[in-house]
Backbone bond lengths (Angstrom), bond angles and torsions (degrees), N, CA, C in turn:
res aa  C-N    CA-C-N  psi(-1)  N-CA   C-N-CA  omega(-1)  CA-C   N-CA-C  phi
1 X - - - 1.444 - - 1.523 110.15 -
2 X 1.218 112.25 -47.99 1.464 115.22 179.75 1.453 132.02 -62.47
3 X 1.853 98.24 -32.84 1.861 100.52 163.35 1.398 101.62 -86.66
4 X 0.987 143.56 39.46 1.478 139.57 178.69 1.376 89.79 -133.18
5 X 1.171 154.39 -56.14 1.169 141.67 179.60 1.588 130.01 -80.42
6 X 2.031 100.56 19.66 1.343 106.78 -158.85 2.050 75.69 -116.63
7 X 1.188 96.35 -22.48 1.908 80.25 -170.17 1.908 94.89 -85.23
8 X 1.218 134.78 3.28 1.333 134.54 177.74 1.222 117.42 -103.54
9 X 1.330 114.32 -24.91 1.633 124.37 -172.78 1.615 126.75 -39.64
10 X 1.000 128.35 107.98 1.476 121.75 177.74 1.205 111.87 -59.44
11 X 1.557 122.03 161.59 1.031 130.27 -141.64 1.551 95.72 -93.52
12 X 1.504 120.66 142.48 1.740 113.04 -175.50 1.226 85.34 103.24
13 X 1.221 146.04 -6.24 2.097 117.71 -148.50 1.234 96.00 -116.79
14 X 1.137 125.76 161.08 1.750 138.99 149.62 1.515 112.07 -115.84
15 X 1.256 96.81 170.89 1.966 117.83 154.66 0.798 97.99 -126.44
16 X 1.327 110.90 135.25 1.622 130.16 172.56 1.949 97.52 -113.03
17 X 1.293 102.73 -177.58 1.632 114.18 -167.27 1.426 85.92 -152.85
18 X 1.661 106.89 100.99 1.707 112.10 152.55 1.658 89.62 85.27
19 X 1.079 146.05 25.27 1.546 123.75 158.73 0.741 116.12 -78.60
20 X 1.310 114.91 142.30 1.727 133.42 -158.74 1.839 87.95 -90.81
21 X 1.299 101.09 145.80 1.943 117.36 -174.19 1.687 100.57 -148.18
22 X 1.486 105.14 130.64 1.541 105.69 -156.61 1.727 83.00 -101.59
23 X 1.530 112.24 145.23 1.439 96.80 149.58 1.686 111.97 -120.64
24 X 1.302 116.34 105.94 1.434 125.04 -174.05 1.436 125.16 -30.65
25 X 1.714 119.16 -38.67 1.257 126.25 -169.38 1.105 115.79 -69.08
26 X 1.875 111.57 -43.02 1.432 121.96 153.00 1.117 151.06 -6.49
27 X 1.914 79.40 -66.18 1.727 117.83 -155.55 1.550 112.54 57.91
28 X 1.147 97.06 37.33 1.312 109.85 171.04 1.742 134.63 -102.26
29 X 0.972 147.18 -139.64 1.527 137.93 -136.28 1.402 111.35 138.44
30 X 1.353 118.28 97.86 1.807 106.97 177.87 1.504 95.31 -138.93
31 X 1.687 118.90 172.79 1.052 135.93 163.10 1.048 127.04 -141.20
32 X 1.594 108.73 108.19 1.255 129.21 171.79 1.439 108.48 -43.20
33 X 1.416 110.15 157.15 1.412 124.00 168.31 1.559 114.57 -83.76
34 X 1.545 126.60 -28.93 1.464 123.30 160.81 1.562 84.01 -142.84
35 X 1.574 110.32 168.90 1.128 124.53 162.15 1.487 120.33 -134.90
36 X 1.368 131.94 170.59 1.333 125.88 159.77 1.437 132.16 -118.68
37 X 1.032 142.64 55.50 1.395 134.45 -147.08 1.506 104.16 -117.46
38 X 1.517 119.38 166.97 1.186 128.81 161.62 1.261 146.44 -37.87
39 X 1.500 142.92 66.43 1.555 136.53 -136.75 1.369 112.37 -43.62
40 X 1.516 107.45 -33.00 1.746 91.83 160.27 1.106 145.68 -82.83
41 X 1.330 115.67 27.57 1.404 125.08 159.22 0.996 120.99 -104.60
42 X 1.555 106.49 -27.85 1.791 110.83 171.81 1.735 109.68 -73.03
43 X 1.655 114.65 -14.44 1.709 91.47 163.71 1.340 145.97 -70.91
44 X 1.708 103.57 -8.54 1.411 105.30 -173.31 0.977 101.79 -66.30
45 X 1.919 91.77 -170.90 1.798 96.73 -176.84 1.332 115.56 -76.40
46 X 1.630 109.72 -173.86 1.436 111.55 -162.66 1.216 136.42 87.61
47 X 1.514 116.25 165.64 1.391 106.08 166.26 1.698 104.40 -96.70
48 X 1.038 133.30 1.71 1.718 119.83 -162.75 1.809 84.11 -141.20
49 X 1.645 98.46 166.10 1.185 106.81 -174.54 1.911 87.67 -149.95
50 X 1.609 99.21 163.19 1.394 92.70 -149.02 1.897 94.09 -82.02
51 X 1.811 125.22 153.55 1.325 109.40 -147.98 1.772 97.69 -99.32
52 X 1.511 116.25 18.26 1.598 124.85 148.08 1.245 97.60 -61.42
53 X 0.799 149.91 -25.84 1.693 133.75 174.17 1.154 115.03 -98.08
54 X 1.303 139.68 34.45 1.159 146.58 156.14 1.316 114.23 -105.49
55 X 1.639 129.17 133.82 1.257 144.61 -158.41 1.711 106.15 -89.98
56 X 2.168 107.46 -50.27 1.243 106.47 -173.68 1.988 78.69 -148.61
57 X 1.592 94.22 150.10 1.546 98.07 170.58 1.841 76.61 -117.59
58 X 1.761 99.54 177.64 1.562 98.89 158.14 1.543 75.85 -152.42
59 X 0.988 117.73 137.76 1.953 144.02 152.54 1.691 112.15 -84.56
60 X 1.409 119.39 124.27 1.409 110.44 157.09 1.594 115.58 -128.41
61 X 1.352 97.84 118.04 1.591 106.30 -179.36 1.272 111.41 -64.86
62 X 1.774 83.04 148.34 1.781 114.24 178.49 1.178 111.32 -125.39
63 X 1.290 137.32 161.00 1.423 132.79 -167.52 1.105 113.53 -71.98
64 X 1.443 148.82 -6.45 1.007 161.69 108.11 1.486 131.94 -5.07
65 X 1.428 112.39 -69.30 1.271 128.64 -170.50 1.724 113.44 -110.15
66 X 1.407 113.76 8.15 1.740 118.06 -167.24 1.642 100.69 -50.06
67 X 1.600 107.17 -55.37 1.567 93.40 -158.51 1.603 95.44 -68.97
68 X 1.444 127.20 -49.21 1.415 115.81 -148.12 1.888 114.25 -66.86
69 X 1.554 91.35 -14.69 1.698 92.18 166.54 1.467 119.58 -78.10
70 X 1.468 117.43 -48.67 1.327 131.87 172.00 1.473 116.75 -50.85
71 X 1.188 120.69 -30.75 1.326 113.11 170.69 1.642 124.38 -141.09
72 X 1.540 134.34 -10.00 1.469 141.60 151.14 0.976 131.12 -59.98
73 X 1.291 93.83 -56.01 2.393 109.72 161.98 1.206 98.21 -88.28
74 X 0.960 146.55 -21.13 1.601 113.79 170.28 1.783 120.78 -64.71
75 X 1.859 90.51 -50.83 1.546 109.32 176.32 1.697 101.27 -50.20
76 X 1.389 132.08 -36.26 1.402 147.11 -176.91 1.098 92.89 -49.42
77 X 1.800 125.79 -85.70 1.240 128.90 -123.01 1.825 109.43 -102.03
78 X 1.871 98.14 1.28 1.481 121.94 173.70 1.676 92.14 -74.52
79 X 1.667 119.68 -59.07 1.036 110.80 -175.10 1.605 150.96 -85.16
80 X 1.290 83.61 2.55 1.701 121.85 148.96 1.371 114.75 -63.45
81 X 1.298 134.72 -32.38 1.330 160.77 -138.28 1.853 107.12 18.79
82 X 1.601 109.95 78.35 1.161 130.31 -173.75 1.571 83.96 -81.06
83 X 1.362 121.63 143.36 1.196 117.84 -171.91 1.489 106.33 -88.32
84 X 1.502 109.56 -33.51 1.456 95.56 -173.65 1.660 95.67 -127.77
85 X 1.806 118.85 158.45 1.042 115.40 177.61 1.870 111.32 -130.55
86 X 1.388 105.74 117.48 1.828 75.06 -178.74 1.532 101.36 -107.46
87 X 1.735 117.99 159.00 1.330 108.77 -164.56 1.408 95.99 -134.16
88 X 1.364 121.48 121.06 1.590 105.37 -148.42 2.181 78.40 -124.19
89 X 1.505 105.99 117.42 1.399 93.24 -178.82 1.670 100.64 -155.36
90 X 1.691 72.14 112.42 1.665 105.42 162.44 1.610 117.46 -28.21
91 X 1.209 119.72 -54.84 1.635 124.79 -146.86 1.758 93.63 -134.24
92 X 1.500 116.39 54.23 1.186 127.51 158.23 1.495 113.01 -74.83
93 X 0.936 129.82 116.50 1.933 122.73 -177.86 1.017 122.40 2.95
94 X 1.728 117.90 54.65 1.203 139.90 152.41 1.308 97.44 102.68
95 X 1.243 156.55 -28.79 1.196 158.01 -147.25 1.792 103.80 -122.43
96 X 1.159 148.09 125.30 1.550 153.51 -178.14 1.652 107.21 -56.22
97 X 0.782 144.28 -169.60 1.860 139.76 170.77 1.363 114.80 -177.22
98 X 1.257 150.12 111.59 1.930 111.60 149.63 1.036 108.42 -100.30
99 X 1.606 105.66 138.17 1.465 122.34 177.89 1.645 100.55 -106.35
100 X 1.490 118.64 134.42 1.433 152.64 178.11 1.941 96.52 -82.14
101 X 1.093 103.47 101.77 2.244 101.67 170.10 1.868 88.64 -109.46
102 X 1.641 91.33 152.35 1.436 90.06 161.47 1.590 80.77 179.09
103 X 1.302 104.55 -168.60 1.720 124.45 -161.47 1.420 112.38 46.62
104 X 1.491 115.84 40.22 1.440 101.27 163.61 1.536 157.42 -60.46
105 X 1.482 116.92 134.20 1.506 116.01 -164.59 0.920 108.62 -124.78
106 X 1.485 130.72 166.79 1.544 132.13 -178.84 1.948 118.60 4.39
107 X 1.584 114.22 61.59 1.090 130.78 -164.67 1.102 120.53 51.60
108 X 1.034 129.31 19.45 2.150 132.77 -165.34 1.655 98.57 -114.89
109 X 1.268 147.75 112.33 1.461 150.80 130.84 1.920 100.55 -32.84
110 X 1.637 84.01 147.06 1.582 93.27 163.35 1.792 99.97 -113.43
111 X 0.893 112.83 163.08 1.695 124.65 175.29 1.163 95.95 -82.03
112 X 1.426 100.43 116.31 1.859 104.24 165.89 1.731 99.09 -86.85
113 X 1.140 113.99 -37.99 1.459 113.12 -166.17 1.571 110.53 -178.03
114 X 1.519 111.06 162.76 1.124 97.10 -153.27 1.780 89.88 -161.31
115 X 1.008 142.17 141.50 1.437 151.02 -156.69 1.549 112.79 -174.25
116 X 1.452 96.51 152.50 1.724 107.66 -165.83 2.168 76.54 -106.40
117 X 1.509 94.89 149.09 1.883 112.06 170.77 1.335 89.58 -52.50
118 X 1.672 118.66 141.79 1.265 148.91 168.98 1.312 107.33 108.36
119 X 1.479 132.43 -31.19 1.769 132.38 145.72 1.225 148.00 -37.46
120 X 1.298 141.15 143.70 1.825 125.92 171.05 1.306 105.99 -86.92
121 X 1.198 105.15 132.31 1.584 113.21 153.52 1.704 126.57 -120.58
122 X 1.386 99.38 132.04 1.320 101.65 -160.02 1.342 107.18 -93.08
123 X 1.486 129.59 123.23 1.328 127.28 150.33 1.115 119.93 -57.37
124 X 1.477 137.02 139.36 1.408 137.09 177.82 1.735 112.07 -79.60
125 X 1.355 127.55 -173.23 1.564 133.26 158.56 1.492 97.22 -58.89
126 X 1.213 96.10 139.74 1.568 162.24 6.54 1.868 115.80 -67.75
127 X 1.348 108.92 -19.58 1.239 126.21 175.71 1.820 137.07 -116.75
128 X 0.819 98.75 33.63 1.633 126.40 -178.35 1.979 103.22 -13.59
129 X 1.334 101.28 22.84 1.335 102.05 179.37 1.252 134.39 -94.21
130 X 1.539 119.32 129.16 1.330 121.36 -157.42 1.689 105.01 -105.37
131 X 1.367 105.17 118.79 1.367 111.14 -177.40 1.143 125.60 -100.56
132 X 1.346 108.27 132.01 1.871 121.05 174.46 1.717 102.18 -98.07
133 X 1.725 74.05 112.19 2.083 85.65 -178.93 1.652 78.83 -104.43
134 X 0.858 134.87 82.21 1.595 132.93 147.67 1.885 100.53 -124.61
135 X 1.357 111.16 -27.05 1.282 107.13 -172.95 1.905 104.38 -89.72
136 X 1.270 114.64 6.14 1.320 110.32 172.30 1.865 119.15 -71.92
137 X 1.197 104.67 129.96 1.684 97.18 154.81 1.384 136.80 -13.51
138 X 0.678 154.02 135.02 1.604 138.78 166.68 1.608 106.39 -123.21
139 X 1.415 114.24 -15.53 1.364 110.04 166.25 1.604 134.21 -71.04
């Protein structure tokens, strides 16, 4: 996922792996599984930068963490108003999925799209990237 979103990247942007993104209203603190944001926001100080400045998070559940990504960081990064969310999860009612959130309002994502592994899913602009979830993990 991450060299796939490194040959699309607008210019200014990074991926980061695991940066911590605060959302204040919360009082919260989460970490995405990749992120996309502006490299100049990731210079200030600190280790975390606030996760309104993040363009796209994507989360992929582990048996561990399924619900609190599927619905804590999502509710998080809706009310951050992260514009885009991808939710890449293994152990969706038995079957793997990534679901695309974006247009967030009063903390709620809408489903841009949503696909079972072996489908494309398309990221929109800033990233016009069309994804093959057949090559994802499912373990």
């Amino acid at each position: 996922m991450q060299r796939s979103l490194y040959e699309v990247m607008p210019e200014g942007r990074g991926v980061h792996q695991t940066q911590a993104v605060a959302v204040p209203s919360l009082l919260g603190m989460y970490v995405p599984d990749l992120l996309v944001a502006p490299e100049a926001a990731l210079r200030g100080p600190g280790f975390f930068f606030p996760a309104s400045d993040a363009e796209l998070v994507v989360e992929i559940t582990s048996q561990s963490n399924a619900n609190h990504d599927r619905i804590v960081k999502l509710q998080a990064y809706a009310t951050a108003a992260v514009p885009l969310c991808l939710l890449i999860d293994r152990r969706h009612s038995g079957r793997p999925t990534a679901t695309l959130y974006g247009e967030p309002k009063n903390g709620l994502y809408r489903v841009l799209d949503a696909v079972e592994f072996g489908r494309e899913l398309r990221l929109p602009a800033p990233f016009d990237l069309t994804i093959d979830t057949g090559a994802f993990p499912t373990g």
